[in-house]
N, C-alpha and C positions, 0 to 999 in steps of 0.2 A: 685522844679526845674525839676524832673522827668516826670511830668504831664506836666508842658509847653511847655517842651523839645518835648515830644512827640504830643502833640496837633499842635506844629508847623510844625513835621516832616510828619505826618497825612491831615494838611489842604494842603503841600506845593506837597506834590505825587498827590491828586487830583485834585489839581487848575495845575499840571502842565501837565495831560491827556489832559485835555481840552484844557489848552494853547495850546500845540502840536498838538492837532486834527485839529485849527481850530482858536480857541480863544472859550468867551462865547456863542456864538451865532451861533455855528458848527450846523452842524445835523449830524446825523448818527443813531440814537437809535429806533425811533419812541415813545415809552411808556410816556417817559416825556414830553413829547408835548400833547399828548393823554390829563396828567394827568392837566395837566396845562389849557391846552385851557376847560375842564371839568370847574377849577375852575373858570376860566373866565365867561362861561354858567352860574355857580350859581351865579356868583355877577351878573350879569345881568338879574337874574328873574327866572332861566331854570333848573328844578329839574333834576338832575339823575334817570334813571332808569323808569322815567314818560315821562320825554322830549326829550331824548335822552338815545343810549344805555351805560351803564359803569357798564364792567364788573367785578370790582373789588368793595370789601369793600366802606365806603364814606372817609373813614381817610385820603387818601392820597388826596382827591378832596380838603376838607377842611383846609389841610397844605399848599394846594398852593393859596386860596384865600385871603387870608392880601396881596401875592404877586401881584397876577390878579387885584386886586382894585387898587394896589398901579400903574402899567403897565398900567390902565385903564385912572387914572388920569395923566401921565407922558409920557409913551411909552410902546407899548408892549414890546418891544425888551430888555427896561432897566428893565421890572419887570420881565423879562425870566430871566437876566442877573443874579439882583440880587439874583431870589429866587433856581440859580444854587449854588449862592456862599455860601445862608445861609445852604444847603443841603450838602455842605464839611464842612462848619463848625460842620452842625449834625456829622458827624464821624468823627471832632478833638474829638466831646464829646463822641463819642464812644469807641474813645481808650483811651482816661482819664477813665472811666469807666471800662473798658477792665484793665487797671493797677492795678486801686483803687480795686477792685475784687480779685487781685491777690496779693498785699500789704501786706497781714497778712501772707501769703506763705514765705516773703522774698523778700530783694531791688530785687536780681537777677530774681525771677520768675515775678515780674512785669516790668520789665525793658525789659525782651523777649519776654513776650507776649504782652505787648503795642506795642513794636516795630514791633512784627509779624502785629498786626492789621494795625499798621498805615501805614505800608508799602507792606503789600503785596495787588497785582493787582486784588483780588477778592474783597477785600472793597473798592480799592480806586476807583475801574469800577461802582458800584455800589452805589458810595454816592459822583458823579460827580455831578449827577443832582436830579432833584425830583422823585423821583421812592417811589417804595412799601418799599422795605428793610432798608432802614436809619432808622426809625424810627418804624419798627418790629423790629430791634435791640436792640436800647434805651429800648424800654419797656419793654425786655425781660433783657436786663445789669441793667437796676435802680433795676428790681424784684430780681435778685438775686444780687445785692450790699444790697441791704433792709435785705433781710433774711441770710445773709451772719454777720448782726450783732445783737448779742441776744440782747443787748440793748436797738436796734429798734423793735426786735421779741416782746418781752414782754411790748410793749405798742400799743393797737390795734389801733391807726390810722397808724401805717408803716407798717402793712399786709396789712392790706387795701390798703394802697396808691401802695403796689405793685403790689394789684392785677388790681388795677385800670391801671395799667402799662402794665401789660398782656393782658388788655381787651383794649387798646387801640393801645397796638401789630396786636389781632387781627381785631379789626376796619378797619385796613393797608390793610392784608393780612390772607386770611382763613386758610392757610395752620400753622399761628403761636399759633392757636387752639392747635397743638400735642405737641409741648414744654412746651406752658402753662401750660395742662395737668397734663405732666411730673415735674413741677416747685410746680404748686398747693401740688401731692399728695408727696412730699416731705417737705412739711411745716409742717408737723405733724401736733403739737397742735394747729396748726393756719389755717390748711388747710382751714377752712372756709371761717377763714376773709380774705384769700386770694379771694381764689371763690367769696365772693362775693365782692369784689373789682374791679374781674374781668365781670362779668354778671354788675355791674354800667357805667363800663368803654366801653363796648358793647355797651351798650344800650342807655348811650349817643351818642356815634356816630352814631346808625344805625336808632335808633328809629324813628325819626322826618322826615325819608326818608321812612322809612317803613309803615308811618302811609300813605304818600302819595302815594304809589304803591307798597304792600305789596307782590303781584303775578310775579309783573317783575322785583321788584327788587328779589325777590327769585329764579329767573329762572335763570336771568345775575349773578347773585354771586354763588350759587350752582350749579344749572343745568346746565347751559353755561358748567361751569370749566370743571363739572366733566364727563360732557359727550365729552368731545376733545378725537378726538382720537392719540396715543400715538406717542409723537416725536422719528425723526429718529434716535434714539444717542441709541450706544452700552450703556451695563454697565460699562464698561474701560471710554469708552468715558466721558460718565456723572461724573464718577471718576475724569479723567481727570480735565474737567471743576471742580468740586468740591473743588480739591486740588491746585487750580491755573492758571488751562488754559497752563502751562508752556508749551512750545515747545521746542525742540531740530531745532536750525536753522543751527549751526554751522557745514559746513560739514567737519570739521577735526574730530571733536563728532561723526557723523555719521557714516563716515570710520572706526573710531574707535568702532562701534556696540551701540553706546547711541542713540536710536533712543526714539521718543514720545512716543510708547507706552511702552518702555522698563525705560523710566524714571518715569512714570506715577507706573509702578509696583513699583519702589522703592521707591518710595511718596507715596506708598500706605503700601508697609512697615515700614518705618518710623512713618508714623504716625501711624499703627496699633500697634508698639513699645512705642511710647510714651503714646498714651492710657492705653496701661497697666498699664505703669508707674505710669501715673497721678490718677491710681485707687487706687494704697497704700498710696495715698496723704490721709492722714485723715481731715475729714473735707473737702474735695476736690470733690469726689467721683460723687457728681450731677452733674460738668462737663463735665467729659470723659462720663457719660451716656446720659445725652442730645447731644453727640457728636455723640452717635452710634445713637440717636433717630433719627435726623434731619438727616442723611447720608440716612438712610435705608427711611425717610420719601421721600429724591431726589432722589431715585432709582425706587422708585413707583408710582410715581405721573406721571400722561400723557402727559404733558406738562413740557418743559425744555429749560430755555436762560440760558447763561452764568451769568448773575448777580442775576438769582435762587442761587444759590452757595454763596449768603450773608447768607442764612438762617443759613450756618454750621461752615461760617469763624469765627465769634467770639468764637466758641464755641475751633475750632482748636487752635485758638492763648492763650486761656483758659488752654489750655491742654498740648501745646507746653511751655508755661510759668510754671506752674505745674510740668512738668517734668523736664524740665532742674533747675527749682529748687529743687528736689527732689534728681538728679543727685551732683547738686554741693554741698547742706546741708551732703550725704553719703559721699561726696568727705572728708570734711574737713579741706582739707589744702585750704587758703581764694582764695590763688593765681590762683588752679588751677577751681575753683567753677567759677572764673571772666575771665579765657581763656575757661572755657567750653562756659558759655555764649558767650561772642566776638565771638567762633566759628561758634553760631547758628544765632545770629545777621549778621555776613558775610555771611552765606548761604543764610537767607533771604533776602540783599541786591543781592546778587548774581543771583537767580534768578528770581525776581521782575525790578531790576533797568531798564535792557532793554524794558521791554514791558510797565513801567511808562513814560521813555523815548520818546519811540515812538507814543503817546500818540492813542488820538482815536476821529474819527466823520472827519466830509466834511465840506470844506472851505465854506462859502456863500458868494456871493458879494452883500455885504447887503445894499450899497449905492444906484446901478443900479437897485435894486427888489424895495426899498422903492419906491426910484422917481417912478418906473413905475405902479407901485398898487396905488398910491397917486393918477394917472390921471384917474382911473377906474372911472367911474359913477354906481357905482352896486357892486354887491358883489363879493368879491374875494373868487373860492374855490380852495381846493386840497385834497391829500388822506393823506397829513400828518400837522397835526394844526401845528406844529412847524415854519414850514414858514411863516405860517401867524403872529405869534408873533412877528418872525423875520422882517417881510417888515409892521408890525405897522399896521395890517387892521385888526388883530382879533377882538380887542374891538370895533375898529370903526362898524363893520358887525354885531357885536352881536348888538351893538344899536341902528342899524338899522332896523332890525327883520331878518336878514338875515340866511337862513336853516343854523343848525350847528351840524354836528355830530363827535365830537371830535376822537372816534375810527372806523374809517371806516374798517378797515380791521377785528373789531372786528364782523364784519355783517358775518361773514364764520361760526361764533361760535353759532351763533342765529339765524335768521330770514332766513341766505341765506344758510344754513348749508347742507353740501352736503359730506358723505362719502362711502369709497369704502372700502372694506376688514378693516375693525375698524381702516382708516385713515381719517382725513380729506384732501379732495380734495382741492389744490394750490387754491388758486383764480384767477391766470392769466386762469385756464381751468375750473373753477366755474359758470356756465352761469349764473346761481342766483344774484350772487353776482359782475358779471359782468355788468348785466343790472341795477341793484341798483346802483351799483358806478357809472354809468354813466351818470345815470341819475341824480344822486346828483350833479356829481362834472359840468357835464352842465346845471345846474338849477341859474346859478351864470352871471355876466357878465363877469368873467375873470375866469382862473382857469391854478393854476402851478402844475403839477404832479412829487412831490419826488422819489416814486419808480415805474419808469416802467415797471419795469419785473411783476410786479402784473399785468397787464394788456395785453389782447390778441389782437390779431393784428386788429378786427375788432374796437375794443371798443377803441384802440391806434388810430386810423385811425378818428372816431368820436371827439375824447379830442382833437385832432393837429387841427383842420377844420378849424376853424378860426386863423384868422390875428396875426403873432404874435407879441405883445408889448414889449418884451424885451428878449435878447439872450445872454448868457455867461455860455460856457463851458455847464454842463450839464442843467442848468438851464433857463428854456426855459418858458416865461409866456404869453397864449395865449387868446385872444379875445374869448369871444363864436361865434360859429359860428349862422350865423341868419337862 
């Protein structure tokens, strides 16, 4: 009852970001478009890394191809559609998971950290659509639901299969490397058959890409990453986003002196109290450490989005379930253990519910773009694949032989790479990467531009030249000019 309850309350915060944004077929993010039109590319013949650039892991290209084939044979639009909604359902199972973890704690310690997970706005932002985190989660939650039961410990294909869980964590995302780690040298007796569960789990994913471009896929996954130079977020800031994103909007709050970063401090005591807490948890203890690991890991890393901050949310809602079970077991009396809970439960409604609320991404008028990309004789481009799923011409372009570079803005990090004082340089003032985009996105017979502010006024002046075929609100889809 527990587990459905919250699978429901988990799928119904995500599905209702996006309804609010927009519906399924919003834009606003970029990444998942990225990741998706990649898979597309592979069901169409088009290696990663060899054919185009993709700077991440292959995990997340190959989670979205059953989807890409399925959009390929039906509609792009309806296998975006779908492969957003199987991506909420990944984080219903993430917070069943997130429970089931917490279960041997106590009803009340699983009850509040599920509920933390399913409801607050740093998972549900994050397992809206197909991204990296959804599924570095899962195989960081199955790894420790696995070794969390000696049962499974002491028969070697469940270390194994954990570690195979880890390695296809980092498959995802590189950065799920340091918890792994952290997971591994904690298995003691088994640390091996974790390990190597983890290097099979790798090594399916990356191998079969690595044997075909061994140099650039090592350049775009490692080098790329780790040569960025460092985003412009304080460490409060980064805190901030880590704990929630939360804002102070209210200005009765304000006048009253609760401002963002003053609330941000107190989320950060809170939670640096319930960590302690969750450290006399016995049996617990790999929690609240992977919690310091992964925090201190998004304080150091060069780059930072707001749905980075999946890497530590399980780990919070882990710790936060943990403690307030720990709190209510010393309490004793039954009554007051189930209004500590309710209290913490309310807080996490309180504040998550407005910012699920107001959901997230940009309206498309997806009728007006289909018909008019339909009438194109030639390829359609832009600087974000998303649209093109959306107006139904992705597949169609790819099976046509039409140029396709699923991350264009990722050309800043590689080829078109240009920094000043250990930043990377905007790409609207990037000449590099100016005349590469431009020359891609008019290499097509049509071409719609999602974000203009990446683009300078000259190269803006070039994309507009020709005729345009169809206008609504910002979305604007223009002829190449001859």
């Amino acid at each position: 009852m527990l587990y459905g309850a919250l699978a429901v309350i988990a799928f119904g915060a995500r599905l209702t970001i996006v309804v609010r944004g927009g519906g399924l077929l919003t834009l606003g993010a970029y990444d998942d478009g990225v990741y998706y039109a990649a898979a597309d590319a592979l069901v169409h013949g088009r290696l990663p890394y060899r054919d185009f650039l993709f700077l991440q892991p292959p995990g997340v290209m190959l989670s979205g191809t059953p989807f890409a084939w399925f959009g390929s044979v039906t509609s792009d639009a309806l296998g975006l559609a779908v492969c957003r909604v199987a991506f909420m359902a990944l984080g219903a199972l993430n917070t069943v998971l997130v429970a089931v973890i917490l279960r041997r704690f106590g009803y009340l310690a699983a009850a509040v950290g599920g509920f933390f997970y399913a409801f607050t706005y740093v998972a549900a932002y994050s397992e809206r659509s197909i991204l990296l985190e959804p599924v570095g989660t899962t195989g960081v939650l199955v790894a420790l639901a696995i070794l969390a039961h000696p049962a499974m410990v002491r028969r070697t294909v469940w270390p194994v299969l954990a570690g195979v869980a880890l390695g296809v964590a980092c498959g995802f995302k590189i950065w799920y490397a340091v918890p792994a780690a952290v997971i591994v040298l904690f298995a003691w007796r088994v640390w091996y058959k974790v390990l190597l569960g983890l290097v099979a789990g790798v090594t399916a994913l990356c191998l079969p890409f690595f044997v075909n471009a061994p140099a650039q896929m090592f350049t775009q996954i490692v080098t790329d990453q780790t040569g960025r130079g460092r985003a412009a977020y304080t460490l409060l800031e980064r805190m901030q986003m880590i704990l929630g994103s939360y804002r102070v909007r209210n200005p009765a709050l304000v006048d009253a002196g609760l401002t963002t970063d003053r609330l941000t401090v107190i989320l950060i005591l809170v939670t640096v109290v319930l960590t302690a807490i969750a450290f006399t948890v016995r049996g617990g203890r790999l929690y609240p450490l992977l919690l310091v690991v992964d925090v201190g890991l998004l304080l150091a890393v060069p780059s930072f989005y707001p749905h980075y901050a999946a890497l530590t949310t399980p780990m919070i809602a882990l710790v936060t379930g943990l403690a307030v079970g720990r709190v209510a077991e010393l309490v004793r009396v039954r009554a007051a253990g189930f209004a500590i809970a309710a209290v913490a439960i309310l807080g996490i409604i309180g504040l998550n519910a407005g910012m699920i609320a107001r959901g997230f991404g940009v309206p498309v008028p997806v009728t007006g773009l289909t018909s008019a990309a339909a009438t194109v004789d030639g390829c359609v481009m832009s600087d974000d694949p998303t649209i093109l799923a959306v107006m139904n011409v992705l597949s169609r372009d790819l099976a046509r032989g039409c140029p396709m570079q699923p991350d264009l803005t990722g050309w800043i990090y590689d080829a078109d790479t240009l920094m000043v004082a250990g930043q990377d340089v905007p790409r609207s003032v990037n000449p590099f990467w100016q005349k590469h985009a431009v020359a891609y996105l008019t290499s097509g017979a049509a071409s719609i531009i999602v974000w203009p502010n990446g683009f300078g006024r000259a190269s803006t002046v070039d994309l507009t030249a020709g005729p345009v075929l169809f206008q609504e609100g910002r979305w604007v889809l223009h002829a190449t000019a001859p």
